[in-house]
DSSP file (Angstrom, degrees, kcal/mol; ACC not computed):
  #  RESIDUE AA STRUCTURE BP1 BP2  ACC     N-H-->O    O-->H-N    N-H-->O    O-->H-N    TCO  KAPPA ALPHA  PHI   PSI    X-CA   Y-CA   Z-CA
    1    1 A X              0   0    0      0, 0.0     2,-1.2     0, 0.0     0, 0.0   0.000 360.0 360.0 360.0 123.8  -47.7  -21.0  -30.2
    2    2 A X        +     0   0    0      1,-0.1     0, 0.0     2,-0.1     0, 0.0  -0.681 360.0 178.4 -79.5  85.7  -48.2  -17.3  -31.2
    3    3 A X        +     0   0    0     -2,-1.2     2,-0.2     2,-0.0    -1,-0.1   0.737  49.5  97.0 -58.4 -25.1  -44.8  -15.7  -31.8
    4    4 A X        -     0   0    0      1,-0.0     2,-0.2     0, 0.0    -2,-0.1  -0.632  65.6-143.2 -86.8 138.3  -45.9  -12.4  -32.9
    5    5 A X        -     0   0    0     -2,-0.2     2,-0.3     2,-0.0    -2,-0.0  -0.503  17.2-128.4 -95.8 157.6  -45.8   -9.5  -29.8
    6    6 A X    >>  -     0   0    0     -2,-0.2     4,-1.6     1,-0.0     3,-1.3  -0.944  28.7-102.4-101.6 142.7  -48.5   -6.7  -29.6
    7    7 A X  H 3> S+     0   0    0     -2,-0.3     4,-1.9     1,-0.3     3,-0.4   0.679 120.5  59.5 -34.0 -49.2  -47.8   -3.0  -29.4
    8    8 A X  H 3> S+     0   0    0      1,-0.3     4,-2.4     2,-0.2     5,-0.4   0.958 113.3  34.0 -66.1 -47.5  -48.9   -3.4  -25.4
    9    9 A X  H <> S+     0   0    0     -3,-1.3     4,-2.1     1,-0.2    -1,-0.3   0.804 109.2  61.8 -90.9   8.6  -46.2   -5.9  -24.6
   10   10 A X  H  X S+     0   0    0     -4,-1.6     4,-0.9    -3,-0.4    -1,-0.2   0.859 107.9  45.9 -68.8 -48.3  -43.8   -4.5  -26.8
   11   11 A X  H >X S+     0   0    0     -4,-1.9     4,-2.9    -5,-0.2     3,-2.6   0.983 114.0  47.1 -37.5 -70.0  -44.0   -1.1  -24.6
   12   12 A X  H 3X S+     0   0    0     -4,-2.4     4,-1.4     1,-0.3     5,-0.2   0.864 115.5  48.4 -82.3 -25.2  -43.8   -3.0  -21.0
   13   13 A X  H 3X S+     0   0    0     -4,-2.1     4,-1.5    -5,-0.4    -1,-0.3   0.955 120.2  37.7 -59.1 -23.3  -40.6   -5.3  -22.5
   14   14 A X  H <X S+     0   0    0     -3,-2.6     4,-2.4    -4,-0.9    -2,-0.2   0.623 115.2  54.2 -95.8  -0.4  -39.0   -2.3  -23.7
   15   15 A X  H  < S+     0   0    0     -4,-2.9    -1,-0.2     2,-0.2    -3,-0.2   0.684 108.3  50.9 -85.7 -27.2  -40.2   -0.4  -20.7
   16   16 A X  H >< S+     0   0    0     -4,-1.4     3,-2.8     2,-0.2     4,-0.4   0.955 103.2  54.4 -39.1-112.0  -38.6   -3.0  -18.4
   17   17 A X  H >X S+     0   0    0     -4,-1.5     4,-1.9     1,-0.3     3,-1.0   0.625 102.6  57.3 -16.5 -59.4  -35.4   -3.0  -19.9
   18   18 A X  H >X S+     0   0    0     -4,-2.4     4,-0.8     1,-0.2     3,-0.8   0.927 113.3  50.2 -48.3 -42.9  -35.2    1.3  -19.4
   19   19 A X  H <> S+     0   0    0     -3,-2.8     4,-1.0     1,-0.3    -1,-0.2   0.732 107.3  46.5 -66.4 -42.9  -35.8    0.2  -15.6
   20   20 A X  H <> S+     0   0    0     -3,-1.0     4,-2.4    -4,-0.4    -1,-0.3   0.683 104.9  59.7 -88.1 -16.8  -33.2   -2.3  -15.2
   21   21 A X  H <X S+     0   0    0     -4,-1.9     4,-1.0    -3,-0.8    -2,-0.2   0.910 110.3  40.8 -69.8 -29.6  -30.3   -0.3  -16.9
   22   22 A X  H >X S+     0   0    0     -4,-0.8     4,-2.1     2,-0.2     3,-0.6   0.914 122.3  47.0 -78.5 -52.5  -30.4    2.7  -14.3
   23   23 A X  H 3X S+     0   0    0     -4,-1.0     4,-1.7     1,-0.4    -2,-0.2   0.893 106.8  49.9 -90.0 -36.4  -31.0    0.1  -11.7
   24   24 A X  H 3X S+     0   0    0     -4,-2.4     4,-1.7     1,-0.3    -1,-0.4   0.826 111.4  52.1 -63.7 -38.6  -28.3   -2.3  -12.6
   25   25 A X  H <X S+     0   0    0     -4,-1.0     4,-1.4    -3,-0.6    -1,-0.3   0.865 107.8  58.6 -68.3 -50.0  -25.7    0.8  -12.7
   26   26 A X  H >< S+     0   0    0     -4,-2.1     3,-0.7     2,-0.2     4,-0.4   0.980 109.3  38.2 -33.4 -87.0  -27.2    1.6   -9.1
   27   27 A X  H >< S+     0   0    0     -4,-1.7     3,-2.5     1,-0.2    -2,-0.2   0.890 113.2  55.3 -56.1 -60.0  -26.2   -1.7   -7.5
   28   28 A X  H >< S+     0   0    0     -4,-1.7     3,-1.5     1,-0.3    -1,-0.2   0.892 104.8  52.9   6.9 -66.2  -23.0   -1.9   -9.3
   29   29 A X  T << S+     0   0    0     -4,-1.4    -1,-0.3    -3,-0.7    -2,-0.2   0.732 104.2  61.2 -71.4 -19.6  -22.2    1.6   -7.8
   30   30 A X  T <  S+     0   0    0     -3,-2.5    -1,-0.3    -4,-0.4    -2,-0.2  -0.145  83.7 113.4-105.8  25.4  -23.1   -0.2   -4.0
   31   31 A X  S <  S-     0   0    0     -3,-1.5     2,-0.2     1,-0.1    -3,-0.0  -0.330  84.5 -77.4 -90.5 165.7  -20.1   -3.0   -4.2
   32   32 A X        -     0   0    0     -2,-0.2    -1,-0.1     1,-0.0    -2,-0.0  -0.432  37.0-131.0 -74.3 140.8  -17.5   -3.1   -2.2
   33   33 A X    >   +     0   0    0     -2,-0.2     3,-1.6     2,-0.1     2,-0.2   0.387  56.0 140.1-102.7  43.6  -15.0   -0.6   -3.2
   34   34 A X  T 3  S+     0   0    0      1,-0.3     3,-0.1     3,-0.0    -2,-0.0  -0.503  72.1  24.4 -48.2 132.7  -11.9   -3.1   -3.1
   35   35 A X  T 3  S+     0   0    0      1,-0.3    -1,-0.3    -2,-0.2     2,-0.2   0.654  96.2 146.1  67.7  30.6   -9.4   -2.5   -6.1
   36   36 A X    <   -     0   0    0     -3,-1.6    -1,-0.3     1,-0.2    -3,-0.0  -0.705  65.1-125.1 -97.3 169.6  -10.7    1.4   -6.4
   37   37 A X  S    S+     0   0    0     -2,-0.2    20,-2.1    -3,-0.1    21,-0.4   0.726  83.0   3.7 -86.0 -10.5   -8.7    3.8   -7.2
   38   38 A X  E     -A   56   0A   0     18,-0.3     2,-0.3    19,-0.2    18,-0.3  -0.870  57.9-110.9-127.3-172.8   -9.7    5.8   -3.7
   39   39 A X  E     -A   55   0A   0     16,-4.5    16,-1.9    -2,-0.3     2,-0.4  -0.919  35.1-145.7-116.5 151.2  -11.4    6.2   -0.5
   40   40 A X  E     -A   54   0A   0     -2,-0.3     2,-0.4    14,-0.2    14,-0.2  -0.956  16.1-158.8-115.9 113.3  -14.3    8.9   -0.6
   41   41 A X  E     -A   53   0A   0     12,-2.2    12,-0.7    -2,-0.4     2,-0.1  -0.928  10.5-149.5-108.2 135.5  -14.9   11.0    2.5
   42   42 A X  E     -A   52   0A   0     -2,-0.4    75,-0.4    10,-0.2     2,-0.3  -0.250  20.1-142.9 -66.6 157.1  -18.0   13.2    4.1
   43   43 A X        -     0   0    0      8,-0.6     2,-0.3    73,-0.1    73,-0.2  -0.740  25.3 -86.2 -99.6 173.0  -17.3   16.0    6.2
   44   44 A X        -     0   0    0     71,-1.3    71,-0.2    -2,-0.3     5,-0.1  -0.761  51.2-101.6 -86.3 139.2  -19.1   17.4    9.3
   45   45 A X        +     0   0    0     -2,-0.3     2,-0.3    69,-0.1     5,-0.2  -0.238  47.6 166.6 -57.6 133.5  -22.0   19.6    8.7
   46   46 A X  B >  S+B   49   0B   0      3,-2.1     3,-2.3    -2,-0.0    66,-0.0  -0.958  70.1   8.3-134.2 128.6  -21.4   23.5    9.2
   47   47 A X  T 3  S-     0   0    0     -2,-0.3     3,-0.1     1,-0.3    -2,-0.1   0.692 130.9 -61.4  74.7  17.5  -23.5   26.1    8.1
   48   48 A X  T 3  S+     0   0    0      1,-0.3    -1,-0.3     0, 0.0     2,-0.3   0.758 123.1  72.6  87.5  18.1  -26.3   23.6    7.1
   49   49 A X  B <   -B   46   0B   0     -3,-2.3    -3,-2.1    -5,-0.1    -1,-0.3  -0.944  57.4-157.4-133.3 178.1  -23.7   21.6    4.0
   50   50 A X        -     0   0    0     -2,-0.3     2,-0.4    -5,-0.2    25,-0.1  -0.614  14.0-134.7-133.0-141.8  -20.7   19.4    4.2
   51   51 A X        -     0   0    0     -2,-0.2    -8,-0.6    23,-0.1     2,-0.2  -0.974  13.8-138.9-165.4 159.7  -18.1   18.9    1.5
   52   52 A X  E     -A   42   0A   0     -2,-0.4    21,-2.6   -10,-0.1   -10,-0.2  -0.773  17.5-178.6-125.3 163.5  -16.4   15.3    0.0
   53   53 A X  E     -A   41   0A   0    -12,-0.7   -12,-2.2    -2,-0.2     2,-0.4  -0.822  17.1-140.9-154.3 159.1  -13.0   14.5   -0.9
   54   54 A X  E     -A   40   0A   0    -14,-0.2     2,-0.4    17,-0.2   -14,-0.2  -0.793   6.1-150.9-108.7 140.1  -11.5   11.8   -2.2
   55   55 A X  E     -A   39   0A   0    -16,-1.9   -16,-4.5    -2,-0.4     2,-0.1  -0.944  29.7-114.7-102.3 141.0   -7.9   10.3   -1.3
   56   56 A X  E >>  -A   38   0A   0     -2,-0.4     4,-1.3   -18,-0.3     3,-0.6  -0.309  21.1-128.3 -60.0 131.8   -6.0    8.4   -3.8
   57   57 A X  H 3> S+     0   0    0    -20,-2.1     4,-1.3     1,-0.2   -19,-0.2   0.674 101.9  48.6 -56.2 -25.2   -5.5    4.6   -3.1
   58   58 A X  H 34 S+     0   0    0    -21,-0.4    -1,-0.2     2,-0.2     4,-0.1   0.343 107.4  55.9-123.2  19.7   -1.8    4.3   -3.6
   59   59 A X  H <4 S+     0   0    0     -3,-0.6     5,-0.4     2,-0.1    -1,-0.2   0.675 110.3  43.3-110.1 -13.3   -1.1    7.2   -1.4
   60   60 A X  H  < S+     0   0    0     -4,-1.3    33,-0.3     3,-0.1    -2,-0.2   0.847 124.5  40.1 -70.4 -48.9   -3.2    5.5    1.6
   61   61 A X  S  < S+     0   0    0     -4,-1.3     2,-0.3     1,-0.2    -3,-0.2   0.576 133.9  22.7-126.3 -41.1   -1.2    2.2    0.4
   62   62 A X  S    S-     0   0    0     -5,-0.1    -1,-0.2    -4,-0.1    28,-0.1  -0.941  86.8-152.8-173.6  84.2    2.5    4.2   -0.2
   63   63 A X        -     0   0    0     -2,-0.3     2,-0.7    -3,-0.2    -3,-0.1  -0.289  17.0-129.8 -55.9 143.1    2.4    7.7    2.0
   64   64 A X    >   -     0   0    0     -5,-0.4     3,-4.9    21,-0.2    25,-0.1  -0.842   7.4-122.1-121.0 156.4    4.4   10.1    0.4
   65   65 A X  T 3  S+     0   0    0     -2,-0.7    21,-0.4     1,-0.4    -1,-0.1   0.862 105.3  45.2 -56.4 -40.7    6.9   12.0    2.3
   66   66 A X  T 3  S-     0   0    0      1,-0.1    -1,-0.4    -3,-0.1    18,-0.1   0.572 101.0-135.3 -98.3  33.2    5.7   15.2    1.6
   67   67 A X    <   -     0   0    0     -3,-4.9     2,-0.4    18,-0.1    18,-0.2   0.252  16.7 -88.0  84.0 144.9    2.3   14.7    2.2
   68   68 A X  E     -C   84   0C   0     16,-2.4    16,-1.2    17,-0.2     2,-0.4  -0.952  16.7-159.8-137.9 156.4   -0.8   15.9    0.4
   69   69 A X  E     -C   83   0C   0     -2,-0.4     2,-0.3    14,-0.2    14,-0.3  -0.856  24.0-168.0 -95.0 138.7   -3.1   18.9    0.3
   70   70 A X  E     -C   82   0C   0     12,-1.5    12,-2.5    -2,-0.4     2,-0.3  -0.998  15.6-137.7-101.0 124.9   -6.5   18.3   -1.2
   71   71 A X  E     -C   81   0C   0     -2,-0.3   -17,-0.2    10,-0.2    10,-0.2  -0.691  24.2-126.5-105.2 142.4   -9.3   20.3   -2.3
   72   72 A X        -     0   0    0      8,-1.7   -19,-0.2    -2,-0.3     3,-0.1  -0.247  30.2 -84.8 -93.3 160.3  -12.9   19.6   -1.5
   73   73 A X        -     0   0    0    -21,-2.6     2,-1.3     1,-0.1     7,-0.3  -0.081  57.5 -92.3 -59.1 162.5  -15.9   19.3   -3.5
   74   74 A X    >   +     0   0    0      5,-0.1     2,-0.7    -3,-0.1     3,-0.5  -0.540  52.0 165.9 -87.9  94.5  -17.7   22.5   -4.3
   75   75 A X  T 3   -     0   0    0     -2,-1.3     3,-0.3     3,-0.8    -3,-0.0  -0.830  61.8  -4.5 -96.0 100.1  -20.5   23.6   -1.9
   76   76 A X  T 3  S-     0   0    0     -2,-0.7    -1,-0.2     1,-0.1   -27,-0.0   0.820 134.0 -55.9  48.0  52.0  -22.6   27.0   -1.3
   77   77 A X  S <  S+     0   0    0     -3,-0.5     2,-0.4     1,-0.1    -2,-0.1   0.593 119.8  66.2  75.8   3.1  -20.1   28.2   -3.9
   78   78 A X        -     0   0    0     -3,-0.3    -3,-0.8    -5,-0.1     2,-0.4  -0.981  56.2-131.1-159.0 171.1  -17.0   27.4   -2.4
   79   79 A X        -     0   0    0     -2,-0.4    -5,-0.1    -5,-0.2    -6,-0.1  -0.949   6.6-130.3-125.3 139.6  -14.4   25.1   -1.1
   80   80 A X        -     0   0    0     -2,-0.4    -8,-1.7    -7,-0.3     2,-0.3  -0.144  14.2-136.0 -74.4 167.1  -11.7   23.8    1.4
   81   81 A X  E     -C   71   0C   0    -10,-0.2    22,-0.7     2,-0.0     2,-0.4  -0.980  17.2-166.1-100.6 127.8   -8.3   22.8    1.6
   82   82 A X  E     -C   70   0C   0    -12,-2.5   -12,-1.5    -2,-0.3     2,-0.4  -0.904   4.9-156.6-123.6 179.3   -6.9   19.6    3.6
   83   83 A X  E     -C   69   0C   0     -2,-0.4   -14,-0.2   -14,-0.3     2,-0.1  -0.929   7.5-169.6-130.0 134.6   -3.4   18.8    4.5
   84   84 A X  E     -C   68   0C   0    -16,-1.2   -16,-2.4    -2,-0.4    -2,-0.0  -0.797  12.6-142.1-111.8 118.4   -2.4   15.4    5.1
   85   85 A X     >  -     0   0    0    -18,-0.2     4,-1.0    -2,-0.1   -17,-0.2   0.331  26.1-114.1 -36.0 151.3    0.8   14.5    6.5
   86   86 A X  T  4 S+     0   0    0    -21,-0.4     5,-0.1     2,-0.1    -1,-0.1   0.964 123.3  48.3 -55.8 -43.7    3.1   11.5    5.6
   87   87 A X  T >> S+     0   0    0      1,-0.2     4,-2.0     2,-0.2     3,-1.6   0.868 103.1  57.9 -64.8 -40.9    2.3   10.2    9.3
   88   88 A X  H 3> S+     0   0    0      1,-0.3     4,-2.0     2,-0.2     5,-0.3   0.920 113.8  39.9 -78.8 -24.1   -1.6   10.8    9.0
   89   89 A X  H 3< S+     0   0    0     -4,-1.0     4,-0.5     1,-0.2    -1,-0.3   0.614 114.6  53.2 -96.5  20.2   -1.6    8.2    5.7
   90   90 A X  H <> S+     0   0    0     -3,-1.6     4,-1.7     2,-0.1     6,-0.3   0.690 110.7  44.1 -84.2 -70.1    0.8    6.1    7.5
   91   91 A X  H >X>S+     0   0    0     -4,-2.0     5,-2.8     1,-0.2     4,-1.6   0.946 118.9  45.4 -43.0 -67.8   -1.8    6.1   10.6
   92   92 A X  H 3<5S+     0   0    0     -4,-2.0    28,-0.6     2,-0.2     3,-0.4   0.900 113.5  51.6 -57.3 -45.5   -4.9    5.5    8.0
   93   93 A X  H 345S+     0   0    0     -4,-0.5    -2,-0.2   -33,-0.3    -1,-0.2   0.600  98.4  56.2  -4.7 -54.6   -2.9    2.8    6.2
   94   94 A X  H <<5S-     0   0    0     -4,-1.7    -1,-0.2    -3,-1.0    -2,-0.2   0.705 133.6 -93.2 -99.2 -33.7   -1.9    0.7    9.3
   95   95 A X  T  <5S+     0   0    0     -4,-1.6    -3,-0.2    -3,-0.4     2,-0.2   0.407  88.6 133.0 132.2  13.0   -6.3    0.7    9.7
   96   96 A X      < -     0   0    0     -5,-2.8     2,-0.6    -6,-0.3    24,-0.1  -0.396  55.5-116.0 -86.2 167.5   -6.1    3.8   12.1
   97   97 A X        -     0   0    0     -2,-0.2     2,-0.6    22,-0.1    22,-0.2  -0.697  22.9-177.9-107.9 109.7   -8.1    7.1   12.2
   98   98 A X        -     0   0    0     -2,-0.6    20,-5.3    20,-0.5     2,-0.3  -0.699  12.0-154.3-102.3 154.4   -6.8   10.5   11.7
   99   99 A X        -     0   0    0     -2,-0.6    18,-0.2    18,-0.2     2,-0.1  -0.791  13.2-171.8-135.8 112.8   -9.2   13.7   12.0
  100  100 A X        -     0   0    0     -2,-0.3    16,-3.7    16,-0.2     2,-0.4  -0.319  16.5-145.8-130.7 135.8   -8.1   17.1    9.9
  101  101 A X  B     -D  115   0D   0     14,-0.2    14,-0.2    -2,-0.1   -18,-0.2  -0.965  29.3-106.0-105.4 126.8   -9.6   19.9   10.4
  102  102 A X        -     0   0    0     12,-1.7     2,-0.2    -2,-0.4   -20,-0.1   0.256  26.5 -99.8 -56.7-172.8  -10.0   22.4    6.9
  103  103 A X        -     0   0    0    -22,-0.7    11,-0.3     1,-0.1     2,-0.2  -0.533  61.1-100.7 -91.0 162.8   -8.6   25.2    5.7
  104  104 A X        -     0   0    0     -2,-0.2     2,-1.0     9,-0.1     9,-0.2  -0.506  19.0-120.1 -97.9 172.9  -11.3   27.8    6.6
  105  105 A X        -     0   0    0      7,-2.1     7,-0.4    -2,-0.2     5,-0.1  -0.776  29.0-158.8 -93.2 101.5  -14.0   29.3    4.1
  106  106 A X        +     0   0    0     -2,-1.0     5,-0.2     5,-0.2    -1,-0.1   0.329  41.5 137.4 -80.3   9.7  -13.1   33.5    4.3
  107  107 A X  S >  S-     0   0    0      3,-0.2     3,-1.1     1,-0.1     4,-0.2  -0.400  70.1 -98.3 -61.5 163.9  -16.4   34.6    3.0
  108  108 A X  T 3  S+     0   0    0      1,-0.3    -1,-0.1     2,-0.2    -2,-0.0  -0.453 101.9   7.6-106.6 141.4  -17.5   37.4    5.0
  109  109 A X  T 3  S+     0   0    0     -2,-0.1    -1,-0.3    -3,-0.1    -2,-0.1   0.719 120.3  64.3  62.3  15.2  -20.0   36.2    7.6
  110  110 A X    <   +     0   0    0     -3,-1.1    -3,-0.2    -5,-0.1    -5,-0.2   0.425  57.9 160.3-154.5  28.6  -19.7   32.8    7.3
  111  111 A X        +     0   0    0     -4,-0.2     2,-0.2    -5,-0.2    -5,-0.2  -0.207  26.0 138.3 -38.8 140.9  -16.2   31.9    8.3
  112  112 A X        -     0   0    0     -7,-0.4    -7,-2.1   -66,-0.0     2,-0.2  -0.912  33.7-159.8-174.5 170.8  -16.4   28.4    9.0
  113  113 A X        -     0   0    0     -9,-0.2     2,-0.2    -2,-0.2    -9,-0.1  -0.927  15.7-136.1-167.8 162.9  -14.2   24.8    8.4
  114  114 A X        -     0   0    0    -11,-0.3   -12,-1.7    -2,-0.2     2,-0.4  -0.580  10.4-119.2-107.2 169.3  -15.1   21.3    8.5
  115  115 A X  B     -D  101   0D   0    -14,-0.2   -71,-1.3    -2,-0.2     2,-0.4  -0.967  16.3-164.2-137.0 175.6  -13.8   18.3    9.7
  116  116 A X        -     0   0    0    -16,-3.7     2,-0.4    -2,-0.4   -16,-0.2  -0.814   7.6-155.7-112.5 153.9  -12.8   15.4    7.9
  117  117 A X        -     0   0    0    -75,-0.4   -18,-0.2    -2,-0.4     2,-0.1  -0.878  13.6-155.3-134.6 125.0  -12.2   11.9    9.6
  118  118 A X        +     0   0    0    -20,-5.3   -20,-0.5    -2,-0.4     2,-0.2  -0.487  31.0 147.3 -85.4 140.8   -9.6    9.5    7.2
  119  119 A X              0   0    0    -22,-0.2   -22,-0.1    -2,-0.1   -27,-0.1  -0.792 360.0 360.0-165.6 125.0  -10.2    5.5    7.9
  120  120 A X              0   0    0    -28,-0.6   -23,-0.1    -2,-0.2    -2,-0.1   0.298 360.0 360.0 -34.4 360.0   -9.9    2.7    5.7
């Protein structure tokens, strides 16, 4: 049996290997997201983007009484606010949907807002 590799398959093992670390990180990232620490939300498209935000798990799990405002990812340069209520993470909680409309974007000509819809 010939133990010794040659330069060719030495490449395509190691060449392999680059392939499967990005992929394995991929699939990983496409689990279920039981025990995260949030929920990740889309917005609706306006003005040809949309915007994410993430809610914290143990405030969907444990509302808190005053509510929270959250600010959205940054997108054509700029960003929203949204407000949720103790009742709306009560509502998401219990396996309902609430849908919040942003704060709006004041740039000149392109006033706009999104909306967001919160769901387990």
């Amino acid at each position: 049996m010939n133990t010794t590799m040659n330069r060719r398959e030495a490449i395509l093992r190691v060449g392999g290997i680059l392939l499967v670390i990005p992929a394995a990180r991929i699939l990983m990232a496409c689990g279920s997201d039981s025990g995260s620490s949030s929920f990740h939300f889309t917005s609706s498209s306006d003005l040809n983007h949309t915007h994410t935000v993430d809610l914290a798990s143990a405030d969907v799990s444990t509302p808190p009484a005053a509510g929270s405002t959250e600010t959205t990812s940054n997108d054509d340069s700029h960003t929203h606010t949204v407000t949720l209520t103790e009742a709306d993470f009560q509502t998401i909680s219990s396996g309902g949907s609430v849908t919040i409309t942003t704060s709006e974007d004041e740039t000149p000509g392109f006033v706009h807002t999104h909306n967001f819809v919160f769901h387990k």
